[in-house]
VMD Tcl script that builds the backbone (N, CA, C; Angstrom):
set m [mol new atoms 459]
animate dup $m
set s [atomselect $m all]
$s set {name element resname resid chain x y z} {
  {N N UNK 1 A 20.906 39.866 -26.382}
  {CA C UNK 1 A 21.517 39.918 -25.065}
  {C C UNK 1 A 20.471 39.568 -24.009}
  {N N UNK 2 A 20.947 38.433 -23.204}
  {CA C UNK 2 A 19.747 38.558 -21.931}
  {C C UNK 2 A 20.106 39.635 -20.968}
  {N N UNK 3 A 18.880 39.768 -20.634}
  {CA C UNK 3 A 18.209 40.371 -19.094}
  {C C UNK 3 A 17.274 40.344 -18.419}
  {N N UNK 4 A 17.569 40.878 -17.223}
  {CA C UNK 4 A 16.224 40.641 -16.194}
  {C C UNK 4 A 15.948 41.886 -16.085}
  {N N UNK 5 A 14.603 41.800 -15.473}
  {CA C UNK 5 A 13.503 42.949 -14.789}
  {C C UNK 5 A 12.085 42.154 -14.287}
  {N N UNK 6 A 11.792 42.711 -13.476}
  {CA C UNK 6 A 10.333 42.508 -12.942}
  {C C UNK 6 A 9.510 41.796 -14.215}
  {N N UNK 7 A 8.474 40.691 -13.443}
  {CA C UNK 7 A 7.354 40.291 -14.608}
  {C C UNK 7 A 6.698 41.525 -14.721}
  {N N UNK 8 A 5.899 41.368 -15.264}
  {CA C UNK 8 A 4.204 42.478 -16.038}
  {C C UNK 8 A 3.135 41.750 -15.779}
  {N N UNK 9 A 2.354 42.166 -15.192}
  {CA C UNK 9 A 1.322 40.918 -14.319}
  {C C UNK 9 A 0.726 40.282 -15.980}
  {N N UNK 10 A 0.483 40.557 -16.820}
  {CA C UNK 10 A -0.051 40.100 -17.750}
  {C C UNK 10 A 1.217 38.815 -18.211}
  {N N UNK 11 A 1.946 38.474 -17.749}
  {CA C UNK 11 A 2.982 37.859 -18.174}
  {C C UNK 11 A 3.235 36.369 -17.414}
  {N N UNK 12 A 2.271 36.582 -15.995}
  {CA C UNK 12 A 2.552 35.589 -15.206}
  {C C UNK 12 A 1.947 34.430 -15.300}
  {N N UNK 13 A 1.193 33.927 -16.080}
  {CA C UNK 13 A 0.658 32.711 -16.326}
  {C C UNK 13 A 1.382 31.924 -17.418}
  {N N UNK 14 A 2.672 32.585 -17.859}
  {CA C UNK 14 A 3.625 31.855 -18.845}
  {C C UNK 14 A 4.611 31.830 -17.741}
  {N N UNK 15 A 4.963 32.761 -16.711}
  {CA C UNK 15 A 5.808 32.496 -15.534}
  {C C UNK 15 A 5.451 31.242 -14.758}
  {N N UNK 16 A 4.427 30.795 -14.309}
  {CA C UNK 16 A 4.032 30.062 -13.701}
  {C C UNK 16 A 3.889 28.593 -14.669}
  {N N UNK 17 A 3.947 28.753 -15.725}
  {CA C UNK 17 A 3.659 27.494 -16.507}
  {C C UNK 17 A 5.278 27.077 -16.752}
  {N N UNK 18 A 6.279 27.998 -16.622}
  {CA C UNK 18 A 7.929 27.517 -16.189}
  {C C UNK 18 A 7.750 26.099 -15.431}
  {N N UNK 19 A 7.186 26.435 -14.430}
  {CA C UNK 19 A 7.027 25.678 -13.513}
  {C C UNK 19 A 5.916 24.594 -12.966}
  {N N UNK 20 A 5.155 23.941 -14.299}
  {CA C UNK 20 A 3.801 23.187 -13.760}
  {C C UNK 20 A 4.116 21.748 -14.319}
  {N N UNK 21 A 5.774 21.479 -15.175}
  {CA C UNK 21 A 5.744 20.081 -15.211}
  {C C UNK 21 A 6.206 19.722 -13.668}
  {N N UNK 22 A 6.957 20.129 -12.833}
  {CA C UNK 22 A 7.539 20.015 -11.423}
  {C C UNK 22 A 6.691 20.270 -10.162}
  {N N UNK 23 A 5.837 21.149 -10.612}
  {CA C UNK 23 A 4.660 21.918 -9.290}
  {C C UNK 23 A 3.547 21.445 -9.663}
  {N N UNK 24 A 3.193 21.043 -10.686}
  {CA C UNK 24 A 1.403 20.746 -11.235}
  {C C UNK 24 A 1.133 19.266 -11.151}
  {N N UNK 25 A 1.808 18.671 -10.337}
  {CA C UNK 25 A 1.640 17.185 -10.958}
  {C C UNK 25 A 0.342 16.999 -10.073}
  {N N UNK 26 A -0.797 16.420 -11.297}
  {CA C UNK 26 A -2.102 15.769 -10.803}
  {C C UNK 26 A -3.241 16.637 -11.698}
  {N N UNK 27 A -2.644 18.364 -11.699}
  {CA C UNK 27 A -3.700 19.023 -11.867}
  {C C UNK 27 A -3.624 19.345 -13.565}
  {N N UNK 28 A -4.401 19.904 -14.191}
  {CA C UNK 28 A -4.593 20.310 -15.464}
  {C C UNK 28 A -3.924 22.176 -15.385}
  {N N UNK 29 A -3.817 21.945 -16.583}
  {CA C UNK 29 A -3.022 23.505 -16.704}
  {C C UNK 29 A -3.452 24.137 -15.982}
  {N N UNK 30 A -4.917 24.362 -16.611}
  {CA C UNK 30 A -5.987 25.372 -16.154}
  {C C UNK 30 A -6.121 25.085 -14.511}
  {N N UNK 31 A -6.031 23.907 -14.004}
  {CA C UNK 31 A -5.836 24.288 -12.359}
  {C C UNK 31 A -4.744 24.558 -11.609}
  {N N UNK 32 A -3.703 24.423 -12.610}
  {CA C UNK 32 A -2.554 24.579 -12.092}
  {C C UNK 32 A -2.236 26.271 -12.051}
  {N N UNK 33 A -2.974 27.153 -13.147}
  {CA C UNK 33 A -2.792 28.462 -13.028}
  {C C UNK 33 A -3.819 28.903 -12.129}
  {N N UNK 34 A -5.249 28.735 -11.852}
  {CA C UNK 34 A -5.857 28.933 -10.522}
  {C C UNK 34 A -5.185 28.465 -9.714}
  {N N UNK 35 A -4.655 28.073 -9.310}
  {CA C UNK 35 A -4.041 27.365 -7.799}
  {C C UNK 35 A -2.625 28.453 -7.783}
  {N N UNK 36 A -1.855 28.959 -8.739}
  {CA C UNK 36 A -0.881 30.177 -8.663}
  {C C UNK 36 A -1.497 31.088 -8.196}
  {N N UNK 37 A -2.587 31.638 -9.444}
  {CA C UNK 37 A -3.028 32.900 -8.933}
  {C C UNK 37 A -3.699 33.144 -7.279}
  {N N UNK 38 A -4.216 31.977 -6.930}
  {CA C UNK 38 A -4.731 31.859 -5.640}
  {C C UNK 38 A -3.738 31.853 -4.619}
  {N N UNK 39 A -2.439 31.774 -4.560}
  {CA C UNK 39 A -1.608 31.465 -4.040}
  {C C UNK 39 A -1.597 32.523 -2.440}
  {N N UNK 40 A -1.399 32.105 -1.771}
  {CA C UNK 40 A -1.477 33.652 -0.108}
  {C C UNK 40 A -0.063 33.829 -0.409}
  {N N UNK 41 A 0.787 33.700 -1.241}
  {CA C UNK 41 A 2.335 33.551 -1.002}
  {C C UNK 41 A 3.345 34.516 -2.200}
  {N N UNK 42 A 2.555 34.400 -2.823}
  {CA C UNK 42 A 3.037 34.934 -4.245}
  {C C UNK 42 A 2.798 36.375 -3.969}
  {N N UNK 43 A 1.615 37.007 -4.027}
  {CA C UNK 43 A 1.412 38.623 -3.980}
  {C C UNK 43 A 2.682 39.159 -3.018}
  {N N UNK 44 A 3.299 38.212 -1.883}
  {CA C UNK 44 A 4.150 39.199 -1.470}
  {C C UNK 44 A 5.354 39.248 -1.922}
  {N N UNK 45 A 5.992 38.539 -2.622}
  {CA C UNK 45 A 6.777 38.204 -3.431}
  {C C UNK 45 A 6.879 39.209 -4.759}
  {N N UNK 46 A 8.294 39.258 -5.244}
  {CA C UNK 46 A 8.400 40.207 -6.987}
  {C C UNK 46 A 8.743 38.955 -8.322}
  {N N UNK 47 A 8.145 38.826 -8.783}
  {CA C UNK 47 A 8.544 38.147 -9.899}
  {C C UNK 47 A 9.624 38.830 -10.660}
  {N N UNK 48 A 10.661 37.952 -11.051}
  {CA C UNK 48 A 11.622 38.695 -12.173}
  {C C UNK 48 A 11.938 37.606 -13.129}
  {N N UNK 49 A 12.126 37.584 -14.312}
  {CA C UNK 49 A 12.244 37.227 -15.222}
  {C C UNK 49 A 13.296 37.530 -16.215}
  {N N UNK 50 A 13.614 36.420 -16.767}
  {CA C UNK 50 A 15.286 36.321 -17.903}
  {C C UNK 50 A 14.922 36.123 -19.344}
  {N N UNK 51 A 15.589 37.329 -20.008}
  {CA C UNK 51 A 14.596 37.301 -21.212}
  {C C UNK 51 A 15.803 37.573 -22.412}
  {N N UNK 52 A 15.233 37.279 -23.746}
  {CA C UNK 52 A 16.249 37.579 -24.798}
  {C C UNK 52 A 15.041 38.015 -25.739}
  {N N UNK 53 A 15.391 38.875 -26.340}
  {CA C UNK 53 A 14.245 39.047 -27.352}
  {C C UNK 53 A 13.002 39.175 -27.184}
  {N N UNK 54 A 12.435 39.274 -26.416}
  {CA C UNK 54 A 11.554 39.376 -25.597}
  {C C UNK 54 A 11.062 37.833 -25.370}
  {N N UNK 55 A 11.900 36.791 -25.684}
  {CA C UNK 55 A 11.391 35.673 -25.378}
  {C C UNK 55 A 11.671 35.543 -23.552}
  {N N UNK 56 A 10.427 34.776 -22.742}
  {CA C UNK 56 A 10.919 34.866 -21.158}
  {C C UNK 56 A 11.885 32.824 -21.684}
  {N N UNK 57 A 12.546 33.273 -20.674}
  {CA C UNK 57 A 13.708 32.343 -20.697}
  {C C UNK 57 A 13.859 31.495 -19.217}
  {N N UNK 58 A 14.197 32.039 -18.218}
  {CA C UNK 58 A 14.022 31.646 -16.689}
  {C C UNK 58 A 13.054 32.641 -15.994}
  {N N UNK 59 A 12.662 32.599 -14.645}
  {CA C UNK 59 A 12.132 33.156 -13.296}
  {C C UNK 59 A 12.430 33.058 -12.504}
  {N N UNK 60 A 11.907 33.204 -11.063}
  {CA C UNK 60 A 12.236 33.026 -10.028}
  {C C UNK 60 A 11.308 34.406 -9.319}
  {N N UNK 61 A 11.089 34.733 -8.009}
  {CA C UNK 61 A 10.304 35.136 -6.955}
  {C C UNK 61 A 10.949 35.631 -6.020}
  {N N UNK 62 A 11.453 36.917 -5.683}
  {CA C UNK 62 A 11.637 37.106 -4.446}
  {C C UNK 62 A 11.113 37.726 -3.485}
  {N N UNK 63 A 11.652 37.158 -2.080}
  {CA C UNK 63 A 10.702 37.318 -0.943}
  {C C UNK 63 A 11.630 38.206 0.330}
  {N N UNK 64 A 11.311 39.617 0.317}
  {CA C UNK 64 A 12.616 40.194 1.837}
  {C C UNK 64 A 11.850 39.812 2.806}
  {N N UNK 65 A 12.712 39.047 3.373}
  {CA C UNK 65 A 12.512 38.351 4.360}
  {C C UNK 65 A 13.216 39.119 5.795}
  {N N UNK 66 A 13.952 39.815 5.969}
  {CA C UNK 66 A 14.365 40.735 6.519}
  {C C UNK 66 A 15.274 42.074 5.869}
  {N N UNK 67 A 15.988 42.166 6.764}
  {CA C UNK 67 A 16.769 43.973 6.101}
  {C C UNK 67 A 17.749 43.516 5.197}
  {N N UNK 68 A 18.448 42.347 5.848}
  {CA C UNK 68 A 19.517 41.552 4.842}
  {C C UNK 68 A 19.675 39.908 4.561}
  {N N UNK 69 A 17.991 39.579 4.535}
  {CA C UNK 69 A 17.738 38.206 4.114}
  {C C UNK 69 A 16.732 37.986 2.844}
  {N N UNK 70 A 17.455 37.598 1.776}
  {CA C UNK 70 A 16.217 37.184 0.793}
  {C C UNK 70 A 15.753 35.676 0.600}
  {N N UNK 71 A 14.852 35.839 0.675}
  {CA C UNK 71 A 14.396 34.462 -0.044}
  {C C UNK 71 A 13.982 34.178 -0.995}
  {N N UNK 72 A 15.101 33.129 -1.768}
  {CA C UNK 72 A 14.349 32.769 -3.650}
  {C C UNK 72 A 13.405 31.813 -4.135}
  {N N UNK 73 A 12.550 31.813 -4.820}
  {CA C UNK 73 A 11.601 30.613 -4.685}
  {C C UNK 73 A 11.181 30.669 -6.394}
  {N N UNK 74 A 10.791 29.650 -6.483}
  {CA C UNK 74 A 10.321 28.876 -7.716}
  {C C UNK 74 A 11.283 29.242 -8.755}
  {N N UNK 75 A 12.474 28.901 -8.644}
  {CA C UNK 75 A 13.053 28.901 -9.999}
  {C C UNK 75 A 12.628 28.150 -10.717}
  {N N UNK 76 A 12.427 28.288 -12.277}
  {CA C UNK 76 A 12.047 27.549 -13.354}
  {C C UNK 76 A 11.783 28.315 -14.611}
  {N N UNK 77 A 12.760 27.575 -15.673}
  {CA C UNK 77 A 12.508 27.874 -16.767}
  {C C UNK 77 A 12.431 27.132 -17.865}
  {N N UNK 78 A 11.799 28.019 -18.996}
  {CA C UNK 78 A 10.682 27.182 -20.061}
  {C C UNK 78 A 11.852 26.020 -20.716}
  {N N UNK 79 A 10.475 25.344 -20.919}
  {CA C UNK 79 A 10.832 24.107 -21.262}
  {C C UNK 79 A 11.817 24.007 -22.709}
  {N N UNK 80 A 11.472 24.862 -23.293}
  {CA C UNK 80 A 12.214 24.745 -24.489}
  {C C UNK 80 A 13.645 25.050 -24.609}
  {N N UNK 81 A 14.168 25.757 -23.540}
  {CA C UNK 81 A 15.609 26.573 -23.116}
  {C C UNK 81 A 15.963 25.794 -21.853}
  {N N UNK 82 A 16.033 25.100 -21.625}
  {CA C UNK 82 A 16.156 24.347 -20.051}
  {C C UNK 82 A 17.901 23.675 -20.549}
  {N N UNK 83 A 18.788 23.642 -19.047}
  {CA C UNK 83 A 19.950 22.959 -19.805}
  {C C UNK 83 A 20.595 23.945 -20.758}
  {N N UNK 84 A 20.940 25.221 -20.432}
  {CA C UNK 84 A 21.575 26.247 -21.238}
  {C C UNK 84 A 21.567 27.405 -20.147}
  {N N UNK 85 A 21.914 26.980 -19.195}
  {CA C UNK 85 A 22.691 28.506 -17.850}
  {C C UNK 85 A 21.343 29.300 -17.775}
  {N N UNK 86 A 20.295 29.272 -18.229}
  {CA C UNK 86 A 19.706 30.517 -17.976}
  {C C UNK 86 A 18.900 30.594 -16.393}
  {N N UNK 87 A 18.452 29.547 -15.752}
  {CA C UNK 87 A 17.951 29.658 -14.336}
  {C C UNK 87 A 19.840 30.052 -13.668}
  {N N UNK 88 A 20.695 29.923 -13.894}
  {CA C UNK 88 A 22.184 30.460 -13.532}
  {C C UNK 88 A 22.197 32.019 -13.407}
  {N N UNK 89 A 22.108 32.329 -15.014}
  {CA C UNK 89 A 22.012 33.732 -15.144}
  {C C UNK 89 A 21.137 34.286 -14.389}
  {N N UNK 90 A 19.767 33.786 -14.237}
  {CA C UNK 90 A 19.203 34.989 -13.845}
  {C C UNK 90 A 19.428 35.237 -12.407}
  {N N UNK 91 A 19.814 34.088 -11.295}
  {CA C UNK 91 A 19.988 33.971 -10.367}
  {C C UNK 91 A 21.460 35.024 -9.902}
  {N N UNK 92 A 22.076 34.698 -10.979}
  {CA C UNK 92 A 23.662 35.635 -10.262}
  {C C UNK 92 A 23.417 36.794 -10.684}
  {N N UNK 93 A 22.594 37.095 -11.729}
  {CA C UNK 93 A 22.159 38.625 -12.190}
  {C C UNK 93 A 21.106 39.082 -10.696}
  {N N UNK 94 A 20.320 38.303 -10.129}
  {CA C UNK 94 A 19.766 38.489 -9.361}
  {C C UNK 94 A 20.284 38.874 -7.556}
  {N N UNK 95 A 21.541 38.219 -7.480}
  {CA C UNK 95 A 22.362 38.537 -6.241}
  {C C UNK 95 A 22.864 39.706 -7.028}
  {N N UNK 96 A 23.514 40.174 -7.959}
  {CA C UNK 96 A 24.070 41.209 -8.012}
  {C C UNK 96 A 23.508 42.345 -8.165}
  {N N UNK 97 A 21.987 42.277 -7.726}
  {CA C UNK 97 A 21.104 43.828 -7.706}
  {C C UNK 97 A 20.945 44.155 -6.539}
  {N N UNK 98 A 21.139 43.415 -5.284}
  {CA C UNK 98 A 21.975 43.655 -4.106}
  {C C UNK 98 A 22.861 43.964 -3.188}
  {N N UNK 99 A 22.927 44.719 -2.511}
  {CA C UNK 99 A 24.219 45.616 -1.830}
  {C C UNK 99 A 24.904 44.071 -1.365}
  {N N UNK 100 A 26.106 44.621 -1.189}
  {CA C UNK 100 A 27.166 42.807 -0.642}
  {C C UNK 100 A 26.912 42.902 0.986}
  {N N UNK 101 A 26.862 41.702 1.479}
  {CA C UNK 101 A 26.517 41.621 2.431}
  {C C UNK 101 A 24.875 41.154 2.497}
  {N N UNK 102 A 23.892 40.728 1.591}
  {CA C UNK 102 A 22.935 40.443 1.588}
  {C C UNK 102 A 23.185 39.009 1.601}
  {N N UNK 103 A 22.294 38.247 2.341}
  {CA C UNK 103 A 22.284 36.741 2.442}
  {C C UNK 103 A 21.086 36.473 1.758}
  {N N UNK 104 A 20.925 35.610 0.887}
  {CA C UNK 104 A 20.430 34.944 0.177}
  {C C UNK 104 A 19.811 32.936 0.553}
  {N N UNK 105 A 18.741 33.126 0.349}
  {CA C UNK 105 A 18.308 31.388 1.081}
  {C C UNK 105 A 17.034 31.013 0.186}
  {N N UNK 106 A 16.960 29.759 -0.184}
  {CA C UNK 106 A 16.195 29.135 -1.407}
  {C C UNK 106 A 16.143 27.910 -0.445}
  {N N UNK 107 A 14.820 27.240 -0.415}
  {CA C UNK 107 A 14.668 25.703 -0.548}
  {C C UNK 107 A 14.839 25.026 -1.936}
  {N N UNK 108 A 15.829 24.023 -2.035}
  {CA C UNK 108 A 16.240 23.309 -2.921}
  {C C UNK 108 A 15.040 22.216 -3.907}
  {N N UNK 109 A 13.941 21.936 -4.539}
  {CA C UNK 109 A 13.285 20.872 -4.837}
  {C C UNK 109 A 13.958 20.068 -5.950}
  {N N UNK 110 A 15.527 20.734 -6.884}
  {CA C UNK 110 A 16.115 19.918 -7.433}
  {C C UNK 110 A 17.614 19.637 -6.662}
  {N N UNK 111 A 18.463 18.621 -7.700}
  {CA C UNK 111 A 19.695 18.514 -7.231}
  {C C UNK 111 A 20.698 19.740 -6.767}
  {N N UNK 112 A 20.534 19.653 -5.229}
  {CA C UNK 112 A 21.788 20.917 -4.617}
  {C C UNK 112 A 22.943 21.530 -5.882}
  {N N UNK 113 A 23.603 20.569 -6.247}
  {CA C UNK 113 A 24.451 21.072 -7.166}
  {C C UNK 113 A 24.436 22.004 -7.932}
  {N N UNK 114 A 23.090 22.133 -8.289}
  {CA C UNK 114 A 22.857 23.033 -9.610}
  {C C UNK 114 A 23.048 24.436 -8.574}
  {N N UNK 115 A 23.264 24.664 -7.443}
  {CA C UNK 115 A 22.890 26.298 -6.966}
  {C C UNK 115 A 24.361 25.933 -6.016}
  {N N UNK 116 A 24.794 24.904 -5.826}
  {CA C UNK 116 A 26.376 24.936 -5.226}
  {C C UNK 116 A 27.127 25.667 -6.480}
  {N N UNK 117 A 27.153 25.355 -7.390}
  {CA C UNK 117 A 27.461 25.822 -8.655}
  {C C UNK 117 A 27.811 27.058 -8.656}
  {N N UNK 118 A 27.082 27.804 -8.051}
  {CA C UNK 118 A 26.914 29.517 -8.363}
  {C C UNK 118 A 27.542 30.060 -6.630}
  {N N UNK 119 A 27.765 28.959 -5.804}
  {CA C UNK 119 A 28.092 29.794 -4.543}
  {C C UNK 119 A 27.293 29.021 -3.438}
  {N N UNK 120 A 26.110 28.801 -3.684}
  {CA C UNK 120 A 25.188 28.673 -2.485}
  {C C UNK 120 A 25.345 26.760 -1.667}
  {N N UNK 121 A 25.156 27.223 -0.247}
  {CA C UNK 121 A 25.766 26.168 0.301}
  {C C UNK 121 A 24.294 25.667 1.097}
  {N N UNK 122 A 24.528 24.124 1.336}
  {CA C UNK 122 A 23.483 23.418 2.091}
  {C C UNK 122 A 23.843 24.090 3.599}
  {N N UNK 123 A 22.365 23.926 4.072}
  {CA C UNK 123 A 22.488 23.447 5.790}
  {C C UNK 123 A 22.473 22.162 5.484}
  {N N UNK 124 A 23.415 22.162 6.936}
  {CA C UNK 124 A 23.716 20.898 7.333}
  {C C UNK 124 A 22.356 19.692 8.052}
  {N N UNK 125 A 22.551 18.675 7.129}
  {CA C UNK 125 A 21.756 17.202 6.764}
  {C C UNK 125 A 20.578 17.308 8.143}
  {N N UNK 126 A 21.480 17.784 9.358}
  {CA C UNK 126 A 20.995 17.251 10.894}
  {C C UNK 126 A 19.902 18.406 11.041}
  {N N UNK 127 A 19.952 19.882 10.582}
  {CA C UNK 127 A 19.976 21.147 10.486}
  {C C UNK 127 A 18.513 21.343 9.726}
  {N N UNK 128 A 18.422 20.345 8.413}
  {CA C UNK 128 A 17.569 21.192 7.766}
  {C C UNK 128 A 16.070 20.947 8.087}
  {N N UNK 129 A 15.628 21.956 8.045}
  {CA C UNK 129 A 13.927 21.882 8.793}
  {C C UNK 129 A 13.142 21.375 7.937}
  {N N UNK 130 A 13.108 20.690 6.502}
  {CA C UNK 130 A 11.945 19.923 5.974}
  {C C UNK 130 A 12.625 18.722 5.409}
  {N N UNK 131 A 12.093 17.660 5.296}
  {CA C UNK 131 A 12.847 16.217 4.769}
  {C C UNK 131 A 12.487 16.133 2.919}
  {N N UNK 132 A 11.187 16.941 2.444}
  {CA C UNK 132 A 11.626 16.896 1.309}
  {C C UNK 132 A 11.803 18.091 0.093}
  {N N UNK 133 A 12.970 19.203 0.742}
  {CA C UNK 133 A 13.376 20.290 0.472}
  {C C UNK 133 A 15.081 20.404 1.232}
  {N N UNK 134 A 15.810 20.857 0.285}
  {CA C UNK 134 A 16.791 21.552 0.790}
  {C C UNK 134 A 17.025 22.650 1.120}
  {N N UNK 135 A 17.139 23.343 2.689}
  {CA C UNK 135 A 17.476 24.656 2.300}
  {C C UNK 135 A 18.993 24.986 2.282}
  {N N UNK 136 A 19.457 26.296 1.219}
  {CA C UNK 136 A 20.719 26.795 0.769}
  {C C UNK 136 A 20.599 28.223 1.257}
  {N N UNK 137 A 21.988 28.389 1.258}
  {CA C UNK 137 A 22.187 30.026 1.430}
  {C C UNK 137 A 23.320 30.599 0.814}
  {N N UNK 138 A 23.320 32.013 0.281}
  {CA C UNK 138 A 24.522 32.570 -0.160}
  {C C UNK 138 A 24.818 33.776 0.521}
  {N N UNK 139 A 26.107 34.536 0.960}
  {CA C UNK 139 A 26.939 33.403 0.455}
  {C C UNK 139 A 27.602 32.137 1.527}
  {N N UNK 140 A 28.418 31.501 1.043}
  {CA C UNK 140 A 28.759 30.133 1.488}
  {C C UNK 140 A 29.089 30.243 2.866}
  {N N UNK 141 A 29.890 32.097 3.270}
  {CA C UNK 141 A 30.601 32.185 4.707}
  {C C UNK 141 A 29.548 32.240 5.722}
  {N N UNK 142 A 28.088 32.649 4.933}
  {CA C UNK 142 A 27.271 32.626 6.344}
  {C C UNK 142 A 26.728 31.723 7.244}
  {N N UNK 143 A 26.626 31.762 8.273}
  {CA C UNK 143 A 25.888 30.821 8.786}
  {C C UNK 143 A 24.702 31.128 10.030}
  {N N UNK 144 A 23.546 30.619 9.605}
  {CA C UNK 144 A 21.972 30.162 10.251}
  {C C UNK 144 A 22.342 30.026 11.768}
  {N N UNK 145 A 21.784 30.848 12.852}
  {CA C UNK 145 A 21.599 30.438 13.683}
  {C C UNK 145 A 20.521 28.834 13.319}
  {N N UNK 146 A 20.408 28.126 14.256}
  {CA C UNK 146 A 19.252 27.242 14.126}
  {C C UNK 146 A 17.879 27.490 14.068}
  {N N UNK 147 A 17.703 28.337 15.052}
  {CA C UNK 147 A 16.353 28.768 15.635}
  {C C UNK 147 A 16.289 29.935 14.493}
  {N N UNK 148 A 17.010 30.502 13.682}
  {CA C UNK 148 A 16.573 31.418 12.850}
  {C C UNK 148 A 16.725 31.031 11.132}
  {N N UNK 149 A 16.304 29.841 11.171}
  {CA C UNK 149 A 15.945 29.376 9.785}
  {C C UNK 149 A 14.607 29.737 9.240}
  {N N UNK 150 A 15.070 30.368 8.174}
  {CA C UNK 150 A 13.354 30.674 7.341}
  {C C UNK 150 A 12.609 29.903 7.246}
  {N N UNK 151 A 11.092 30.109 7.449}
  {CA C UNK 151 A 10.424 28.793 7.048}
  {C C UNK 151 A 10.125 28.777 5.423}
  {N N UNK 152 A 9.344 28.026 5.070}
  {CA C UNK 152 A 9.340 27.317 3.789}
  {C C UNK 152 A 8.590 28.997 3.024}
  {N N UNK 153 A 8.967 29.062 2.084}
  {CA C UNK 153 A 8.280 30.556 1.551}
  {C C UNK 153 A 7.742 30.610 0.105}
}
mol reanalyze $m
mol bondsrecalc $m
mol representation Tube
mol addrep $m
């Protein structure tokens, strides 16, 4: 059966390697996990992780960004399970450890679709504050003042 819970700091350099064919391009493993651990961005952030067997399966990072704003960042999961719902799962397992009424917001670095899928909607084209990131929010009814868009996290 999968589930999530918090990483184990001993765990995060297979968390972070989810993510170094998409985030590492240029650097070698080994700089690609110094350049995580160095990160000013990550310590404030919770790692959680999607697991079966104790195999990790997906991730993702979250960031409270206010009383009822989260922000999700680095989804990615291992290469060997990719293309089988599990960055899905852990994400809707992940809104649902939240009281309702929590808004939810991710910059996009793959195809929107994959997180329209589950609920979450673009700002609008004119709207969004970086040209090569999408930002999304859940759920779909809310809407961003302008001036109160998260920055990149």
């Amino acid at each position: 059966m999968k589930s999530i819970r918090k990483a184990d700091i001993d765990e995060l350099n297979a968390v972070y390697m989810m993510g170094y064919d998409s985030w590492g391009k240029g650097l070698s493993k080994d700089d690609y996990i110094k350049l995580c651990h160095q990160s000013p961005k990550y310590p404030t952030g919770t790692w959680f992780i999607l697991e079966e067997e104790g195999k990790l399966l997906s991730s993702l990072i979250i960031y409270h960004l206010n009383n009822s704003l989260i922000g999700i960042g680095s989804v990615a999961t291992a290469v060997d399970v990719r293309k089988q719902g599990n960055a899905t799962i852990l994400l809707k397992k992940i809104i649902d450890l939240f009281p309702k009424g929590t808004v939810f917001c991710l910059y996009s670095d793959v195809e929107p679709k994959i997180y329209e899928r589950i609920g979450f909607k673009s700002v609008a084209e004119e709207n969004q504050p970086y040209h090569d990131t999408v930002l999304m929010y859940y759920p779909d009814n809310f809407n961003f003042e302008q001036n109160s868009y998260p920055k990149y996290f």
